[in-house]
PDB file of N, CA, C, O and CB in Angstrom:
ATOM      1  N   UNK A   1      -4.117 -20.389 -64.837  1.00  0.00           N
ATOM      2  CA  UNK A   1      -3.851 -18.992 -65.129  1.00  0.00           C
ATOM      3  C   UNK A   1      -4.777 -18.088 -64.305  1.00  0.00           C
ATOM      4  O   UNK A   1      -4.548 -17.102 -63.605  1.00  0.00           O
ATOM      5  CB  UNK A   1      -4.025 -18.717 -66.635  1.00  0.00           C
ATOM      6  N   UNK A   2      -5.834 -18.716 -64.601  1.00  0.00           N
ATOM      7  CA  UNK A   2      -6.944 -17.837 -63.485  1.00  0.00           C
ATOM      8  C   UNK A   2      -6.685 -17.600 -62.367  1.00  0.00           C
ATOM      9  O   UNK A   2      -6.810 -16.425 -62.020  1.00  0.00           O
ATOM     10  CB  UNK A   2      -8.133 -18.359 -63.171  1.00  0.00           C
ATOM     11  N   UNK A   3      -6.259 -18.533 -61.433  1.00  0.00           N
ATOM     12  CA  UNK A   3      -5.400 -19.014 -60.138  1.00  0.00           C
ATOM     13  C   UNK A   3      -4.649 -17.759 -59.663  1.00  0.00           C
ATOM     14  O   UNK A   3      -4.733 -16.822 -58.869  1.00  0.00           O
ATOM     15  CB  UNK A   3      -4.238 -20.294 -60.497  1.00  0.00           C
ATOM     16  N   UNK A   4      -3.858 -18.297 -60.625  1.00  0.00           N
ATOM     17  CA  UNK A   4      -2.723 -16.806 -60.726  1.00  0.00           C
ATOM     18  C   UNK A   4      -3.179 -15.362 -59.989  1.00  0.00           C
ATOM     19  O   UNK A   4      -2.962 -14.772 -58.931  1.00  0.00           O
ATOM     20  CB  UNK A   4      -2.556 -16.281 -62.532  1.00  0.00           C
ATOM     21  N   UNK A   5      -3.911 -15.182 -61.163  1.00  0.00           N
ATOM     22  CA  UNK A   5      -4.471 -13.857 -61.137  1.00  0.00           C
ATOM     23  C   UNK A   5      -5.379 -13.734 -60.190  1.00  0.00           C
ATOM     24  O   UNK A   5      -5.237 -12.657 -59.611  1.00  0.00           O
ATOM     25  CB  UNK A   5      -5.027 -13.466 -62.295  1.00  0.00           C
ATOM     26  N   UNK A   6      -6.296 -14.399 -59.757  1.00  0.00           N
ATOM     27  CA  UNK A   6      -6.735 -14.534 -58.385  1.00  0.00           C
ATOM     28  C   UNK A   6      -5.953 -14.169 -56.807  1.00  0.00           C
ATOM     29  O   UNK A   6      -6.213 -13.421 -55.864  1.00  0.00           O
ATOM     30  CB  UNK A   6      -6.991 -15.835 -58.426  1.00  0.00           C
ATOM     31  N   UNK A   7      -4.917 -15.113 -57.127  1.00  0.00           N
ATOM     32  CA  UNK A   7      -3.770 -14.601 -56.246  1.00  0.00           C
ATOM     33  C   UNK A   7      -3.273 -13.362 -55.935  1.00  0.00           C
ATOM     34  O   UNK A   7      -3.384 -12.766 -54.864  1.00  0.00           O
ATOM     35  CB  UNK A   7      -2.845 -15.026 -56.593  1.00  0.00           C
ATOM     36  N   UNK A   8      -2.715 -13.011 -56.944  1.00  0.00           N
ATOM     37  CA  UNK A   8      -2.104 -11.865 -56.996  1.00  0.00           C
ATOM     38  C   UNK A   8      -2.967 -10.339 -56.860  1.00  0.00           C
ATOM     39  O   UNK A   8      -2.442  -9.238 -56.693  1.00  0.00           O
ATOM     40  CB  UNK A   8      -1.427 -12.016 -58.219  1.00  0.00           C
ATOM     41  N   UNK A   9      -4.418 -10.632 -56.985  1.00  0.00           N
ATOM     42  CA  UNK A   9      -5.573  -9.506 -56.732  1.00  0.00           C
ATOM     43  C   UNK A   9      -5.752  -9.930 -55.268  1.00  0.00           C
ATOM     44  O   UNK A   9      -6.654  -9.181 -54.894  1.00  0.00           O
ATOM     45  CB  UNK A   9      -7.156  -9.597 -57.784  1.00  0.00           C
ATOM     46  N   UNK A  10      -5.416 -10.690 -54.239  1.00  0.00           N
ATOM     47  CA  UNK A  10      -5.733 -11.263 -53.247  1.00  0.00           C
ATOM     48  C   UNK A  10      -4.702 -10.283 -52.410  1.00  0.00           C
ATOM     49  O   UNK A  10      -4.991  -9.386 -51.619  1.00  0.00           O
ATOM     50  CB  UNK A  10      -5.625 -12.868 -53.300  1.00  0.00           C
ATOM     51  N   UNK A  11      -3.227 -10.809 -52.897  1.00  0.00           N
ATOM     52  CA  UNK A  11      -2.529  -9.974 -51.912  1.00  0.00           C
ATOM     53  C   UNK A  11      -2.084  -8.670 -52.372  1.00  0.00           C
ATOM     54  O   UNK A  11      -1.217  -8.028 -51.779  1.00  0.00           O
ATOM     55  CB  UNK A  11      -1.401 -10.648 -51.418  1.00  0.00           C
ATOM     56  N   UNK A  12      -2.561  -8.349 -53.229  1.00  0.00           N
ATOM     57  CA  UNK A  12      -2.831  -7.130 -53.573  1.00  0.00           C
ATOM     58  C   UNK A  12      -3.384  -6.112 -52.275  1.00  0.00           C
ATOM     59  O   UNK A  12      -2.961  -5.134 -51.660  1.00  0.00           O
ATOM     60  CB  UNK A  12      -3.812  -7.303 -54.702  1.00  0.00           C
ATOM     61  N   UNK A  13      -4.687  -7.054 -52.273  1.00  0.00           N
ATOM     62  CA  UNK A  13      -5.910  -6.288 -51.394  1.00  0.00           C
ATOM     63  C   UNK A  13      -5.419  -6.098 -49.877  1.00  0.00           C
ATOM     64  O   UNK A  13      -5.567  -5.098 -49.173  1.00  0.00           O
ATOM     65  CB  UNK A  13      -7.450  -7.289 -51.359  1.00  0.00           C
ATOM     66  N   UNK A  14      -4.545  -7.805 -49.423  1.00  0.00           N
ATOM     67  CA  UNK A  14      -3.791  -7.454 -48.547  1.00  0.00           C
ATOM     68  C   UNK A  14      -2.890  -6.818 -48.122  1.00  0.00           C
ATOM     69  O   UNK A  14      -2.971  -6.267 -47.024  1.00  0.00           O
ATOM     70  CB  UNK A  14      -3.613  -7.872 -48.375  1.00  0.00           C
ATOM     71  N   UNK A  15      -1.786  -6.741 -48.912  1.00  0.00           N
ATOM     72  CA  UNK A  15      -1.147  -5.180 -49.072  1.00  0.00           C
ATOM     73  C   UNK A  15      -2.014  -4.269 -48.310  1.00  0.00           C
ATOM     74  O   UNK A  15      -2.044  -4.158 -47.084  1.00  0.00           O
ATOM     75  CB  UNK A  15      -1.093  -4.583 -50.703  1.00  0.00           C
ATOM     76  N   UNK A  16      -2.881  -3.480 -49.382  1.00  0.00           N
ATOM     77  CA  UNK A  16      -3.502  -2.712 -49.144  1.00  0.00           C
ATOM     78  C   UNK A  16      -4.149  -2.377 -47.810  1.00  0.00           C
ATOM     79  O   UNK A  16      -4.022  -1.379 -47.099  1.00  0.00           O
ATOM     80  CB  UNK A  16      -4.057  -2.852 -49.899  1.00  0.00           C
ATOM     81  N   UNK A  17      -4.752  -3.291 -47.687  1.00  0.00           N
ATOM     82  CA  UNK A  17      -5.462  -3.380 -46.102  1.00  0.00           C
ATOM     83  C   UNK A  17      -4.010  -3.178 -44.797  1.00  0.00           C
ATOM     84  O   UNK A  17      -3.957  -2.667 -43.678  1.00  0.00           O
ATOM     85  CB  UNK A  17      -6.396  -5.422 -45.899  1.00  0.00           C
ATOM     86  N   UNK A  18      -3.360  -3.634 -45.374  1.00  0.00           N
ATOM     87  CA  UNK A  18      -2.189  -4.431 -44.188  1.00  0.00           C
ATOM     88  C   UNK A  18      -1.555  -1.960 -44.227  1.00  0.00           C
ATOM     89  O   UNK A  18      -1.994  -1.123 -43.439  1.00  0.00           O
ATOM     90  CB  UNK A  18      -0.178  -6.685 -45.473  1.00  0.00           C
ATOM     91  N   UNK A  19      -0.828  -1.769 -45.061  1.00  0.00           N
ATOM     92  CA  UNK A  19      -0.671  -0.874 -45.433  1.00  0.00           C
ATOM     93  C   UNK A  19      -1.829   0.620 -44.607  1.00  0.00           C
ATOM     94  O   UNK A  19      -1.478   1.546 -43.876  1.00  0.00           O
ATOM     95  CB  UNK A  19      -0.710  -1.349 -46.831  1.00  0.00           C
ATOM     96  N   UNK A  20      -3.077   0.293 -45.094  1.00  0.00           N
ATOM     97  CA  UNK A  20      -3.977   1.493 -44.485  1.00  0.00           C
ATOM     98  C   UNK A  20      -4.017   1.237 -42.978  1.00  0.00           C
ATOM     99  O   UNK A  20      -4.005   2.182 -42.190  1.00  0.00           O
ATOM    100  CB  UNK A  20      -5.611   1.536 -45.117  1.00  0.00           C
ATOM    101  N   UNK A  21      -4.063  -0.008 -42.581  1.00  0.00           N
ATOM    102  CA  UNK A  21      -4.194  -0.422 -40.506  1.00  0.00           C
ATOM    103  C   UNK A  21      -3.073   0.349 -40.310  1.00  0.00           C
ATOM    104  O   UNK A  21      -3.044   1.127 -39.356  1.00  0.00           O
ATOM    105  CB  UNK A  21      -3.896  -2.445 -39.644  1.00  0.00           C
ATOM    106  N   UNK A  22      -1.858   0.221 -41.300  1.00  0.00           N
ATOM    107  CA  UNK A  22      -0.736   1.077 -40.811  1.00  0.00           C
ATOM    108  C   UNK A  22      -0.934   2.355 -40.851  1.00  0.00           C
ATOM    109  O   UNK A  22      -1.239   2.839 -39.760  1.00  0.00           O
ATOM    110  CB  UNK A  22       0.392   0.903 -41.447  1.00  0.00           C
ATOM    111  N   UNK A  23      -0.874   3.025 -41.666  1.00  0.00           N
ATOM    112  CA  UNK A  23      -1.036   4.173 -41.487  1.00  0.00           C
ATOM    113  C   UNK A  23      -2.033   5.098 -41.070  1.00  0.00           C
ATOM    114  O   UNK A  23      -1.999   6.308 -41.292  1.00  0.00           O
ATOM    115  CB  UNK A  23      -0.773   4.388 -42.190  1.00  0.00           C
ATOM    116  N   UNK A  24      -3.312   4.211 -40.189  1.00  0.00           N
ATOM    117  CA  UNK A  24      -4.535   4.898 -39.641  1.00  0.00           C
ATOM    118  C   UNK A  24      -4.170   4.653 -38.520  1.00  0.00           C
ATOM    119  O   UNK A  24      -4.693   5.540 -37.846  1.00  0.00           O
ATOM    120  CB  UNK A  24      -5.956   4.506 -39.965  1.00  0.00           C
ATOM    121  N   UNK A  25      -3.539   3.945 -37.793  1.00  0.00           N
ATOM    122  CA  UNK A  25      -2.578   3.612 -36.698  1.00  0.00           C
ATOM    123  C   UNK A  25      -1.568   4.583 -36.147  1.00  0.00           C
ATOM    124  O   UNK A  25      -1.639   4.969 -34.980  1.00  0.00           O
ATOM    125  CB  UNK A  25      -1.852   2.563 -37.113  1.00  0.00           C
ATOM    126  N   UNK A  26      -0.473   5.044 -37.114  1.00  0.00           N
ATOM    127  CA  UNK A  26      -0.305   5.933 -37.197  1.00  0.00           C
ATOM    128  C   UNK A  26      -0.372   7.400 -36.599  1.00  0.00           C
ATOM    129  O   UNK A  26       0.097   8.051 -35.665  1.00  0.00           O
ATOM    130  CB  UNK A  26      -0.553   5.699 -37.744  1.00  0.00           C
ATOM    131  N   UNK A  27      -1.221   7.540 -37.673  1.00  0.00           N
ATOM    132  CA  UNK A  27      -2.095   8.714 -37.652  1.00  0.00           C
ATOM    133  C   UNK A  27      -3.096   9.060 -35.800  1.00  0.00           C
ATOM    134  O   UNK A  27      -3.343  10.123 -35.231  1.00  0.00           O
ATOM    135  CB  UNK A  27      -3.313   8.265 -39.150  1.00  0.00           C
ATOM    136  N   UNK A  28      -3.352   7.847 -35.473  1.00  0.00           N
ATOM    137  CA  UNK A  28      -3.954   7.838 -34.249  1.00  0.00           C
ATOM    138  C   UNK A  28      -2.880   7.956 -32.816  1.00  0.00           C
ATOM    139  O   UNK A  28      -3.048   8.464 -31.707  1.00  0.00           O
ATOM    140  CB  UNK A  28      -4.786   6.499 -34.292  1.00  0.00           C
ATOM    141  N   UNK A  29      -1.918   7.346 -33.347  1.00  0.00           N
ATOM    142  CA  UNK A  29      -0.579   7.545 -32.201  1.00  0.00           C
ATOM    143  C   UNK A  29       0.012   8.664 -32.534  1.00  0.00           C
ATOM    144  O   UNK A  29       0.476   9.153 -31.504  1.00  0.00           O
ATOM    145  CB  UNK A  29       0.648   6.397 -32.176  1.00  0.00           C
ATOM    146  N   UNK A  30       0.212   9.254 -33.350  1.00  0.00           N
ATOM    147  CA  UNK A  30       0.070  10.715 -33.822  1.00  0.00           C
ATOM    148  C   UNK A  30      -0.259  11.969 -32.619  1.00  0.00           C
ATOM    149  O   UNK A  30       0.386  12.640 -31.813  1.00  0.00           O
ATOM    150  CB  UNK A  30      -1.202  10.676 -34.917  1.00  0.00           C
ATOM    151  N   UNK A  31      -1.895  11.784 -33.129  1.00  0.00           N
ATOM    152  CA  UNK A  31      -3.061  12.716 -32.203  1.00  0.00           C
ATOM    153  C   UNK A  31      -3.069  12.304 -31.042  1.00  0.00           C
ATOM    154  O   UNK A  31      -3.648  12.991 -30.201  1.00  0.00           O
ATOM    155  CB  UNK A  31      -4.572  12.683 -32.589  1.00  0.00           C
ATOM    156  N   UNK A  32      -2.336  10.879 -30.595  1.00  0.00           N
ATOM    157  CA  UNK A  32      -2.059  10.986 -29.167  1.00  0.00           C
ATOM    158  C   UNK A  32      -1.344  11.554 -28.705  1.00  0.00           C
ATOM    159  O   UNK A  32      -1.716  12.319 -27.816  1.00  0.00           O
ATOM    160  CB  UNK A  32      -1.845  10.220 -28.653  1.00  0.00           C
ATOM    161  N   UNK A  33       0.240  11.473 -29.106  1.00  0.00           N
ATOM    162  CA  UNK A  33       1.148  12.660 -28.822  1.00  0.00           C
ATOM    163  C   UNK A  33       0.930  13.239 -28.914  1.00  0.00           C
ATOM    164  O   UNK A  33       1.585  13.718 -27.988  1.00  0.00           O
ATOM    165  CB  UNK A  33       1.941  13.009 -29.069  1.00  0.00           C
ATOM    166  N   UNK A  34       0.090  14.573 -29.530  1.00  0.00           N
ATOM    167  CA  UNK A  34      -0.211  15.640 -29.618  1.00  0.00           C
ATOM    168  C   UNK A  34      -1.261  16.427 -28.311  1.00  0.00           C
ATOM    169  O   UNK A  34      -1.271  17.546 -27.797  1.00  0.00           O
ATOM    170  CB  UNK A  34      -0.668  15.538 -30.889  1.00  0.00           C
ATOM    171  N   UNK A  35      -1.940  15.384 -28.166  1.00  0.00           N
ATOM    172  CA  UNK A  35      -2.728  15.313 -26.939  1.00  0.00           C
ATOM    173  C   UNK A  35      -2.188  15.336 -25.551  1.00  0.00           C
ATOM    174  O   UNK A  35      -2.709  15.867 -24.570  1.00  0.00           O
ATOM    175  CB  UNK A  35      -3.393  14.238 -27.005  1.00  0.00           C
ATOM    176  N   UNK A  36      -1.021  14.653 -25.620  1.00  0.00           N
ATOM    177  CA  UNK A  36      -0.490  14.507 -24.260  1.00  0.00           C
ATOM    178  C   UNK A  36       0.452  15.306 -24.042  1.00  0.00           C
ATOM    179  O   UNK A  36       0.831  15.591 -22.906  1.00  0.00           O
ATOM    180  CB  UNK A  36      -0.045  13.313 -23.932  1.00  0.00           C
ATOM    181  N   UNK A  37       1.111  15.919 -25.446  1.00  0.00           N
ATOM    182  CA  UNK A  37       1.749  16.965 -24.924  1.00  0.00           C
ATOM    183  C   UNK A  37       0.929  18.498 -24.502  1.00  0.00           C
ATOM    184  O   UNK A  37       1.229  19.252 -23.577  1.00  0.00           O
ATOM    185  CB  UNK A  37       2.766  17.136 -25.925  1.00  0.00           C
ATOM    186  N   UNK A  38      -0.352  18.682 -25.659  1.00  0.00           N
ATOM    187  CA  UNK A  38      -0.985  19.510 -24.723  1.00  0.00           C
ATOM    188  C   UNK A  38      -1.580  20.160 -23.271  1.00  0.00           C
ATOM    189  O   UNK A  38      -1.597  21.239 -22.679  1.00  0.00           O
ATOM    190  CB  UNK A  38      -1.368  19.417 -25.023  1.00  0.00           C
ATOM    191  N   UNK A  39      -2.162  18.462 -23.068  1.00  0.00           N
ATOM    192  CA  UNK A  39      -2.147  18.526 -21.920  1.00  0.00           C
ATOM    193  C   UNK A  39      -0.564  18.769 -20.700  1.00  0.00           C
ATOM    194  O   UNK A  39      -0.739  19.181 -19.553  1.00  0.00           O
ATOM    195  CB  UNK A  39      -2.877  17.384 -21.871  1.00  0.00           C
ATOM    196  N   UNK A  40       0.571  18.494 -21.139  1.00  0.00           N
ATOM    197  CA  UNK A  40       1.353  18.763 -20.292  1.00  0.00           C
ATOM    198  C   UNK A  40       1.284  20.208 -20.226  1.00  0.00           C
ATOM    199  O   UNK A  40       1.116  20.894 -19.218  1.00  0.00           O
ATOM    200  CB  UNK A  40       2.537  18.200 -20.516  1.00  0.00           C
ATOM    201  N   UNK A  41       1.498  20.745 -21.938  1.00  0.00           N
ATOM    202  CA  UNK A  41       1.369  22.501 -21.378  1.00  0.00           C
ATOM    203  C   UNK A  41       0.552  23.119 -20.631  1.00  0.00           C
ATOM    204  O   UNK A  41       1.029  24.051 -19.985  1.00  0.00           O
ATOM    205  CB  UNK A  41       1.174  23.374 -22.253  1.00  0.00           C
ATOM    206  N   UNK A  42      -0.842  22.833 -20.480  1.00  0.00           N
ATOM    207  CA  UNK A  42      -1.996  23.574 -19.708  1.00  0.00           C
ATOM    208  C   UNK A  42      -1.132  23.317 -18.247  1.00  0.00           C
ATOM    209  O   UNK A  42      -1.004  24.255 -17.460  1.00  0.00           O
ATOM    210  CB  UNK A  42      -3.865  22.762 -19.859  1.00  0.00           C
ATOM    211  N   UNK A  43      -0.635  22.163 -17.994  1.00  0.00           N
ATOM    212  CA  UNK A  43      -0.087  21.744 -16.432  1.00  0.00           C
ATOM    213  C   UNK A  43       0.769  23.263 -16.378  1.00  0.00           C
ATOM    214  O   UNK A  43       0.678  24.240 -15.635  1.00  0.00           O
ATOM    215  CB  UNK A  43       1.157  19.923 -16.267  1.00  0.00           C
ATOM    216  N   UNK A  44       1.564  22.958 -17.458  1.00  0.00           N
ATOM    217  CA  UNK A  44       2.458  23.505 -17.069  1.00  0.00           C
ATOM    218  C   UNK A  44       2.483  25.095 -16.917  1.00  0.00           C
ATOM    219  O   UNK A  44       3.276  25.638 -16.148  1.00  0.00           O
ATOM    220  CB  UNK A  44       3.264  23.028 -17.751  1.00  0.00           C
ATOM    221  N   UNK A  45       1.533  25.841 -17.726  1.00  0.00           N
ATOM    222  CA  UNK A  45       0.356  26.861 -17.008  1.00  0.00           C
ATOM    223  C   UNK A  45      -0.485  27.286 -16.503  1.00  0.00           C
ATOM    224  O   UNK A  45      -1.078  28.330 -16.776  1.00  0.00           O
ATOM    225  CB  UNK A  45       0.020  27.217 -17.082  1.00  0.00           C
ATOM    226  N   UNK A  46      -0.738  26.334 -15.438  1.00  0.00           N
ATOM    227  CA  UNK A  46      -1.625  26.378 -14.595  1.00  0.00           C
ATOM    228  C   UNK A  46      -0.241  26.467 -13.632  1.00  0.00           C
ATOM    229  O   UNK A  46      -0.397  27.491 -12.966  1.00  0.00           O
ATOM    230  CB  UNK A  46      -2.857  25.176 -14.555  1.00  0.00           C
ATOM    231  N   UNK A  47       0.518  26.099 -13.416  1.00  0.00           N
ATOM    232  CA  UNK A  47       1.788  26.041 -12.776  1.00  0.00           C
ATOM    233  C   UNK A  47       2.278  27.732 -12.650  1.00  0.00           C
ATOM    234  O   UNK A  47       2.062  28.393 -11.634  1.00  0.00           O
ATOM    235  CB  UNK A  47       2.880  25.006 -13.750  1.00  0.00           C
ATOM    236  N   UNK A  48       2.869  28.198 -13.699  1.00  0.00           N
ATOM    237  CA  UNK A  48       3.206  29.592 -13.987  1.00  0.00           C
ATOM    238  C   UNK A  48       2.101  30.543 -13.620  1.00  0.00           C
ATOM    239  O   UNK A  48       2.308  31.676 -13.186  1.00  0.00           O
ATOM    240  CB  UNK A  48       3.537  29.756 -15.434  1.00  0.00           C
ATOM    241  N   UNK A  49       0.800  29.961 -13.841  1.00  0.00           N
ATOM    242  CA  UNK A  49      -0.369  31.277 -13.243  1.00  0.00           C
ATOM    243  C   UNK A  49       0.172  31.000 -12.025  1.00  0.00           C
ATOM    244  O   UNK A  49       0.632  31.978 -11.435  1.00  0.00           O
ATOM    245  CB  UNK A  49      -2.356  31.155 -13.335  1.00  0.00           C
ATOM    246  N   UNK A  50       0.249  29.901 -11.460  1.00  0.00           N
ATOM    247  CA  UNK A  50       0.427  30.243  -9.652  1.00  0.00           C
ATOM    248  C   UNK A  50       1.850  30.630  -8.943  1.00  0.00           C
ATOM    249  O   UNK A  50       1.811  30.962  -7.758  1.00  0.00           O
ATOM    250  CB  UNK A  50       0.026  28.803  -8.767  1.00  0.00           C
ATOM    251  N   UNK A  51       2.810  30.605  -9.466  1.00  0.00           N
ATOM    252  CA  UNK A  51       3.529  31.597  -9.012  1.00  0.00           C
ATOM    253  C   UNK A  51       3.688  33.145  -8.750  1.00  0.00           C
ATOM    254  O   UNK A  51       4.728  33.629  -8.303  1.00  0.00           O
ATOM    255  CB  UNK A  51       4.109  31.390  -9.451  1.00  0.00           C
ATOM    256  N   UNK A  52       2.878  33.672  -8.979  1.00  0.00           N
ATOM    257  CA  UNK A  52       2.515  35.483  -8.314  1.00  0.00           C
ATOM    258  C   UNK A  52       1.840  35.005  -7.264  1.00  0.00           C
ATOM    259  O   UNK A  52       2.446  35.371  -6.257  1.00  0.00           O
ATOM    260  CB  UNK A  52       1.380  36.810  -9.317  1.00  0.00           C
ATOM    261  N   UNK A  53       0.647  34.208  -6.905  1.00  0.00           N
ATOM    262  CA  UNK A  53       0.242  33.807  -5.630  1.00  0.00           C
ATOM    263  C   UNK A  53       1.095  33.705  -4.850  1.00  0.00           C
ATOM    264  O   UNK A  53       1.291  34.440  -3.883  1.00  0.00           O
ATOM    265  CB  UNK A  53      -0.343  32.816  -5.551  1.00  0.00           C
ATOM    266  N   UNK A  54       1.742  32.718  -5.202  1.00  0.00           N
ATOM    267  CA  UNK A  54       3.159  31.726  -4.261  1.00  0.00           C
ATOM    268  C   UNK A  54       3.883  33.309  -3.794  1.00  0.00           C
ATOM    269  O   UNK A  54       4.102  33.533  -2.603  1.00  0.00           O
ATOM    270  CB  UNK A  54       4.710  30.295  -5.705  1.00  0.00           C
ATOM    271  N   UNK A  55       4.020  33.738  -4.241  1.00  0.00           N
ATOM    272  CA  UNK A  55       5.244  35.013  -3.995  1.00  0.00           C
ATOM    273  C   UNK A  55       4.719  35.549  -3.332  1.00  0.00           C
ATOM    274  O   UNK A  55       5.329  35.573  -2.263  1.00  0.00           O
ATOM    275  CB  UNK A  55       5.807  35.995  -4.987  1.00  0.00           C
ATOM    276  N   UNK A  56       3.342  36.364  -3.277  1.00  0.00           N
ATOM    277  CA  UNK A  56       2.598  37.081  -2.574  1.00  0.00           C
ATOM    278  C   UNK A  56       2.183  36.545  -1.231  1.00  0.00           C
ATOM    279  O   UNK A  56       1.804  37.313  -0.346  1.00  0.00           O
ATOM    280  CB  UNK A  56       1.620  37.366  -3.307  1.00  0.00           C
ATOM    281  N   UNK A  57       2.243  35.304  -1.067  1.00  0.00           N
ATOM    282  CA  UNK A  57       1.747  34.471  -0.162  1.00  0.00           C
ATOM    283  C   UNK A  57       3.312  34.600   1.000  1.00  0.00           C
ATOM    284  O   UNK A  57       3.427  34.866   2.197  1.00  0.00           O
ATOM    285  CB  UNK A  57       1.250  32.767  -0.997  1.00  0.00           C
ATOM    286  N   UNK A  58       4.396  34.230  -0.189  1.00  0.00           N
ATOM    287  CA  UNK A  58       5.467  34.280   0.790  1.00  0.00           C
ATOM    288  C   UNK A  58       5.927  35.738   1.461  1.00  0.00           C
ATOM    289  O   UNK A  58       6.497  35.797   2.551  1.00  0.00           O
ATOM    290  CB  UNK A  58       6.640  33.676   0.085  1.00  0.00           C
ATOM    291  N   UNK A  59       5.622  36.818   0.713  1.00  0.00           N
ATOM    292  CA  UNK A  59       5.474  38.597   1.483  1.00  0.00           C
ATOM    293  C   UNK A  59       5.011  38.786   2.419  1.00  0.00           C
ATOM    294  O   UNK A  59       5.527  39.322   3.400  1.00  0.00           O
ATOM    295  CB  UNK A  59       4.756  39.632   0.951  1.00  0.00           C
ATOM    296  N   UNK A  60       3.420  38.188   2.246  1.00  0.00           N
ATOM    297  CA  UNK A  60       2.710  38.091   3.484  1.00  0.00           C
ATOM    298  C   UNK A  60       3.174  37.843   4.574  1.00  0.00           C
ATOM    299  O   UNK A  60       3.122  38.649   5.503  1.00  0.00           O
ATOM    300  CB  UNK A  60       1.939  37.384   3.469  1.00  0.00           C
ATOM    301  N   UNK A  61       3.909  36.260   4.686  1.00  0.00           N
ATOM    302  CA  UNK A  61       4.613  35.561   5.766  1.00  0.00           C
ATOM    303  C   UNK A  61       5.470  36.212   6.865  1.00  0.00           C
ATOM    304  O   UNK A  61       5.582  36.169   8.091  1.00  0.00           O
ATOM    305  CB  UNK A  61       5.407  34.724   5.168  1.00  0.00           C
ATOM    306  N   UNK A  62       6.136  36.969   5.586  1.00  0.00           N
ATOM    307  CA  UNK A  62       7.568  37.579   5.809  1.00  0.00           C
ATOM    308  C   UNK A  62       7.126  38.634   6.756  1.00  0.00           C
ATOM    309  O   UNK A  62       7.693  38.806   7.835  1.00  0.00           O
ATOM    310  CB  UNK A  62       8.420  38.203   4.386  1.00  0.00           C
ATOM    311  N   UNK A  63       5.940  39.462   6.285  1.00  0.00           N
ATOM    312  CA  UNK A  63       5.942  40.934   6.939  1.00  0.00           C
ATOM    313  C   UNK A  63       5.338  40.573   8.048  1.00  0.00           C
ATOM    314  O   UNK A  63       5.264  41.646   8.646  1.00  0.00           O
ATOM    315  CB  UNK A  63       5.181  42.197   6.194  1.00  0.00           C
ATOM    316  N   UNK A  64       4.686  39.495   8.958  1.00  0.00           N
ATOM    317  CA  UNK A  64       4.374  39.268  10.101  1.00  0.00           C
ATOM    318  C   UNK A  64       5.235  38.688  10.812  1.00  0.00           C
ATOM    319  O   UNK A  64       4.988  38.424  11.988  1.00  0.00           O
ATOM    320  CB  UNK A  64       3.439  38.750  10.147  1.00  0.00           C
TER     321      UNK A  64
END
């Protein structure tokens, strides 16, 4: 009987454990996406700041 109940507090715990790796896992692939899409936006405004250059650059061209 003891056995038993031994057991069953065993995979209990495993559950548990098995369960939190998951969802701290998760949670970490998560804040990666979040990360990498940030970083795409800064690209992608650092991009948009430089188009008034680009344009101005091509006026220049033009008027010589």
């Amino acid at each position: 009987m003891h056995t038993a109940l031994l057991v069953v507090i065993v995979l209990i715990i495993l559950a548990g454990t098995y369960i939190l790796a998951t969802y701290n896992k998760l949670v970490t692939l998560k804040n990666r996406v979040k990360e990498a899409w940030s970083d795409i936006e800064v690209q992608m405004k650092r991009r948009y700041d430089l188009i008034p250059n680009l344009v101005e650059t091509v006026k220049r061209i033009r008027r010589t």
